[in-house]
TORPA-4810 file (N, C-alpha, C, O; in nm, 3 decimals):
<nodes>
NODE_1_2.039_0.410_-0.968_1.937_0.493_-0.906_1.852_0.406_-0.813_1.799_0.302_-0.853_X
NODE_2_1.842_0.447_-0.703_1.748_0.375_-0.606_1.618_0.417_-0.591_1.571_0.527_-0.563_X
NODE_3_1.536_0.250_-0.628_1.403_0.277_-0.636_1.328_0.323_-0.478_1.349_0.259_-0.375_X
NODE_4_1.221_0.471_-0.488_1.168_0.495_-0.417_1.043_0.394_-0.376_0.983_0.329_-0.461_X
NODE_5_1.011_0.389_-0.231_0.931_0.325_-0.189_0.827_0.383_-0.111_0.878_0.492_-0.085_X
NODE_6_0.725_0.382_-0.062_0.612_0.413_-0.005_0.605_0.361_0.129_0.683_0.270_0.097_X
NODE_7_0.591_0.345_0.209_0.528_0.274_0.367_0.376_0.322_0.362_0.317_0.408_0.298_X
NODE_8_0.333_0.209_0.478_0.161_0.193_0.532_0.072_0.309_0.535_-0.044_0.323_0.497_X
NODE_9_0.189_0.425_0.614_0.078_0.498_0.648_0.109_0.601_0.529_0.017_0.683_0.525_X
NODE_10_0.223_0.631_0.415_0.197_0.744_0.357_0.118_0.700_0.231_0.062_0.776_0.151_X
NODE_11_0.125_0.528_0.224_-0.003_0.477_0.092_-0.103_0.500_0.154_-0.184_0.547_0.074_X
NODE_12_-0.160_0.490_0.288_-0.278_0.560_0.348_-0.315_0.670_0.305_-0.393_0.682_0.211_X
NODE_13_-0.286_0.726_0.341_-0.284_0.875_0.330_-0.280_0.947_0.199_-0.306_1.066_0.181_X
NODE_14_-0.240_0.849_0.100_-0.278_0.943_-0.059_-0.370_0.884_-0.062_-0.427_0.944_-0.153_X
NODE_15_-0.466_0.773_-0.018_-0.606_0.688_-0.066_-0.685_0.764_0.040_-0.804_0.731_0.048_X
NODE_16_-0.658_0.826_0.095_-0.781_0.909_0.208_-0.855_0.764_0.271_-0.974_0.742_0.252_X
NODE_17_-0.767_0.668_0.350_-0.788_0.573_0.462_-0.708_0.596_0.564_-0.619_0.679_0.547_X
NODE_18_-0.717_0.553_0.650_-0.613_0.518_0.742_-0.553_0.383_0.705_-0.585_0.288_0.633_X
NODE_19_-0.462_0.413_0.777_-0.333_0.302_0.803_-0.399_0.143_0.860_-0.370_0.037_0.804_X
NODE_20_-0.495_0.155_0.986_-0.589_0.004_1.028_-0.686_0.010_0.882_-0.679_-0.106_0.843_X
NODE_21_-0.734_0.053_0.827_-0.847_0.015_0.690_-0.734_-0.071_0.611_-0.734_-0.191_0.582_X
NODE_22_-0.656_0.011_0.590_-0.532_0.002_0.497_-0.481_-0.197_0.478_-0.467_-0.280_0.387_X
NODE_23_-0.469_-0.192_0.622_-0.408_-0.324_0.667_-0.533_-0.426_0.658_-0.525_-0.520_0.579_X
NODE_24_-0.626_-0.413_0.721_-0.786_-0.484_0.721_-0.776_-0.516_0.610_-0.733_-0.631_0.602_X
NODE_25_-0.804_-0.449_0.474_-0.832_-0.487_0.381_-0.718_-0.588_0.311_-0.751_-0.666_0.221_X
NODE_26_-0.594_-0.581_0.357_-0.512_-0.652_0.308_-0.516_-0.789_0.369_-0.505_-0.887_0.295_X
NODE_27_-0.530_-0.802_0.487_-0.608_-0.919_0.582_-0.762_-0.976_0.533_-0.809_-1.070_0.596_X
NODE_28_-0.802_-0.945_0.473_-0.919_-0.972_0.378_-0.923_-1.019_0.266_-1.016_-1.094_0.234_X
NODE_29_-0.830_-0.989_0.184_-0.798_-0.995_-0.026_-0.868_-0.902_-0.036_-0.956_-0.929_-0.117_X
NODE_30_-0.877_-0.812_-0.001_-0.943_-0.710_-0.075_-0.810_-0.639_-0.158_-0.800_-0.629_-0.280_X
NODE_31_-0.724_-0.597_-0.065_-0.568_-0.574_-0.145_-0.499_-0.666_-0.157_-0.505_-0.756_-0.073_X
NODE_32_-0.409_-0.673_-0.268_-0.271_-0.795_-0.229_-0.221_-0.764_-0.124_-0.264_-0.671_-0.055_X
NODE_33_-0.103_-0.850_-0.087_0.011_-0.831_-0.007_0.089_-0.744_-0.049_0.132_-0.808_-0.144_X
NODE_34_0.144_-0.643_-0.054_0.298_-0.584_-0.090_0.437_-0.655_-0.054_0.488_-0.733_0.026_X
NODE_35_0.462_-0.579_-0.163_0.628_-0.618_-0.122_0.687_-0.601_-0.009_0.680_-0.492_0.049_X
NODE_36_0.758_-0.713_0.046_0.834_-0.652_0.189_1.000_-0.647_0.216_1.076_-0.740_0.193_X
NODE_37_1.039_-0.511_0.272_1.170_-0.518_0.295_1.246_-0.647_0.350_1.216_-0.701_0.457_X
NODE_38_1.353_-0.692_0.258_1.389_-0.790_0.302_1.476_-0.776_0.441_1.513_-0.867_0.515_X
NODE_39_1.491_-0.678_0.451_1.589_-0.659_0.618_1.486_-0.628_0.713_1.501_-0.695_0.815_X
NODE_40_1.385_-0.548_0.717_1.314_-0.540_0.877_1.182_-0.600_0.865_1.116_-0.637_0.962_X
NODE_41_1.148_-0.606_0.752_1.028_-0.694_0.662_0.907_-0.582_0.678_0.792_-0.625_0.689_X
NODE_42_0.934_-0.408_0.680_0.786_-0.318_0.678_0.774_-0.317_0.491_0.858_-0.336_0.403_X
NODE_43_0.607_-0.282_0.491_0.529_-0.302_0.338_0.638_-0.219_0.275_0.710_-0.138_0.333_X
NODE_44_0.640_-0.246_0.171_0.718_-0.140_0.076_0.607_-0.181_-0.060_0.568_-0.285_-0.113_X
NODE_45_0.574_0.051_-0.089_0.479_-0.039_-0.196_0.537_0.131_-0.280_0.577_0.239_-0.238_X
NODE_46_0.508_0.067_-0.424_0.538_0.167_-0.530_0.385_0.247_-0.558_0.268_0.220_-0.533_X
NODE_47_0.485_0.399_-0.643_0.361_0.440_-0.713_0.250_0.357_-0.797_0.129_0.377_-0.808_X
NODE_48_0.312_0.283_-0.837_0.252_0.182_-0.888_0.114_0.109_-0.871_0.017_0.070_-0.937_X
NODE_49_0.164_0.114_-0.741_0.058_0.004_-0.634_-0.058_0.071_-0.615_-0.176_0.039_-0.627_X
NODE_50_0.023_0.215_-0.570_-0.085_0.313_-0.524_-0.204_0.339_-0.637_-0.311_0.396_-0.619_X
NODE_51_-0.171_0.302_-0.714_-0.252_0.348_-0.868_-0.317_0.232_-0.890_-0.428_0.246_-0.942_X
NODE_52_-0.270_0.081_-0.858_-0.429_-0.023_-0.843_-0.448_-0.028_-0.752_-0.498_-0.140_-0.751_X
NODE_53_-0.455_0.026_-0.586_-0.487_0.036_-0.480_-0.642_0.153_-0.522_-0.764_0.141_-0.509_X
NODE_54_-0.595_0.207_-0.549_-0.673_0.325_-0.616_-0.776_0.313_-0.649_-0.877_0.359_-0.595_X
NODE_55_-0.763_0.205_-0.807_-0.861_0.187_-0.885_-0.948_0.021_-0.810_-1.043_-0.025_-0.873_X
NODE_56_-0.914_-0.030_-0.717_-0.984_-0.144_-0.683_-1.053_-0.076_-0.558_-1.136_-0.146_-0.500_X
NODE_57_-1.028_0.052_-0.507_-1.095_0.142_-0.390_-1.224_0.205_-0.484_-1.332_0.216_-0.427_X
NODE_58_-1.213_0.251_-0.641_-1.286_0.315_-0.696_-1.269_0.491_-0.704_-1.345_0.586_-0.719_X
NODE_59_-1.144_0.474_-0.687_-1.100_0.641_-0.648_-0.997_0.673_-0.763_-0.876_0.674_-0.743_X
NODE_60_-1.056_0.698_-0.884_-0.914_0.714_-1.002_-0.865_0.837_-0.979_-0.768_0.878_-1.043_X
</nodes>
């Protein structure tokens, strides 16, 4: 079974940011880095992520 993945702007978009906040903050430490596709190298991030993306935004 192939694991589903997320991109920039649709983890945006469940955190009610945009896609430039999104990235800023990752350019900051405010977020980690995500995982990146090893063939074109865009973020790849899990439900997962989205759920401590979440809770380090303050948005459970």
């Amino acid at each position: 079974m192939a694991r589903s993945y997320l991109n920039a702007q649709q983890v945006a978009q469940k955190l009610g940011i945009s896609k430039q906040t999104l990235l800023r903050y990752e350019k900051k430490g405010i977020f980690p880095e995500p995982k990146r596709n090893p063939v074109n190298k865009w973020r790849e991030y899990t439900e997962g992520d989205v759920a401590r993306l979440r809770t380090t935004l303050g948005r459970i």
